[in-house]
N, C-alpha and C positions, 0 to 999 in steps of 0.2 A: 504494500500500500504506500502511495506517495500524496504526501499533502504540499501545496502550494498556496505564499500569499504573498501578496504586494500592495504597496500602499502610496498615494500620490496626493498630490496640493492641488487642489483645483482654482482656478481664477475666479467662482463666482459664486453668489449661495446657492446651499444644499438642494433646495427644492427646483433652481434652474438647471441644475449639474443632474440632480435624479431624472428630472425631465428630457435629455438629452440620452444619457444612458439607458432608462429603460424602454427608448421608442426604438422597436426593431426595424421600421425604415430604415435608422439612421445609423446600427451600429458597422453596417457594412463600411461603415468611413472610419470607423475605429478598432475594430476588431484585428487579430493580426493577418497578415497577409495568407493566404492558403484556406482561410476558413472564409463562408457565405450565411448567414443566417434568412430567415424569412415566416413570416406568422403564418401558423399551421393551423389555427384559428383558436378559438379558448383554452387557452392554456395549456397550447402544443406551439412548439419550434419546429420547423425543419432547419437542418444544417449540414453542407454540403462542401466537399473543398478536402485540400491535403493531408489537414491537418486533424479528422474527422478520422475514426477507426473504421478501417474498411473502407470498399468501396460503393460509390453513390449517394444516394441522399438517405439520411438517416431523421428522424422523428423524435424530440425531446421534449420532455414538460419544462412549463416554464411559466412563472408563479412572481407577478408582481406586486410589492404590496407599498403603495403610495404614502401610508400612515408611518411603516418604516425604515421608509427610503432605501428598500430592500428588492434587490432582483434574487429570483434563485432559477436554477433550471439542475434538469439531468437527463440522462440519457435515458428514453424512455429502451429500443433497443438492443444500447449497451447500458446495464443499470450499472458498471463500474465506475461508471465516470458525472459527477456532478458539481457545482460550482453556486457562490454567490457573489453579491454586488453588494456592497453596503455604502449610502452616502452618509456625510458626520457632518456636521457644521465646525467651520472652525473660527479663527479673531478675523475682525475685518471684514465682512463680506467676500469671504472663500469657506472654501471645504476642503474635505478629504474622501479620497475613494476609496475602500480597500475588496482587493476580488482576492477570491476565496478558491481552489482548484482541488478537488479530490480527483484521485488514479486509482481507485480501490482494487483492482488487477492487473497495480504495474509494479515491479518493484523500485524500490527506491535506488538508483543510482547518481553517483555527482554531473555523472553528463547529461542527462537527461534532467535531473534538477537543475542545472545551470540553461539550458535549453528554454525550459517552462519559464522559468524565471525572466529572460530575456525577452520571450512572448508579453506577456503579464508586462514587465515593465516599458514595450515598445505600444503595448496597447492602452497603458495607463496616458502615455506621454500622447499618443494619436486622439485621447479621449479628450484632454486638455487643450488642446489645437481645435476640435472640435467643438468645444465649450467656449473658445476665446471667439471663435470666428463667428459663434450665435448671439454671444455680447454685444460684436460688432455688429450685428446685423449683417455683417456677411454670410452669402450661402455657396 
C-alpha cells in the first residue's frame, strides 16, 4: 500500500479555489498530463489517459461536498486506488490545497513515491495558475 500527499498556497479564498477545483470541466487544465477526466453523471467520473490502470476509459465515484470544501473520488473498477481534495483557508485572502492519493495495491517504492509526488506537486502548481488566471478574469 502506498499513500501520497501534497500540499500548496493558493492565490485566492477557499470557497473561489474549491470552486475551480471541484468543476470537472475545468480540471483537464490542471490535472497532470496523461490523465483526462469527464462527468459520468451523479457521482461517477470517467477517467481516461496514461496514467489510468489499464487500458481505456475506466469509471470512478466521485463525491463533492461544498460544506467541506472537500472532493473525494475512487476507483469505482479498480477499488485500489482512491484520492481527496481538501480546501483550508488561510491569512490574507488565500488558501491551501492538500490532495490526498491512496495505491492500496501498489507497493511502496522510493521511485515510484518520488514519481507520484512530482505529479501531485506539478498539478498543485497547474491548479494555482488556474486559480490566478480566474482572479484575473482571464480564460
Amino acid at each position: 500500500m502506498a499513500e501520497f500527499e501534497a500540499t500548496r498556497g493558493m492565490p485566492a479564498v477557499s470557497m473561489l479555489v474549491f470552486g475551480v477545483a471541484s468543476d470537472v470541466d475545468l480540471m483537464d487544465r490542471w490535472l497532470p498530463r496523461g490523465l483526462s477526466v469527464s462527468g459520468g453523471g451523479s457521482g461517477i467520473i470517467e477517467a481516461d489517459g496514461d496514467l489510468v490502470p489499464g487500458a481505456g476509459r475506466h469509471e470512478g465515484l466521485f463525491r463533492v461536498s461544498a460544506e467541506q470544501l472537500r472532493v473525494e473520488w475512487g476507483g469505482r473498477d479498480h477499488p485500489g486506488y482512491a484520492g481527496w481534495l481538501q480546501v483550508s483557508d488561510a491569512m490574507g485572502g488565500t488558501s491551501e490545497v492538500t490532495v490526498h492519493i491512496s495505491l492500496l495495491d501498489e507497493p511502496d517504492s522510493s521511485e515510484r513515491a518520488a514519481e507520484v509526488r512530482e505529479l501531485l506537486d506539478r498539478a498543485l502548481d497547474q491548479l494555482a495558475d488556474e486559480v490566478t488566471r480566474y482572479v484575473s478574469g482571464a480564460d
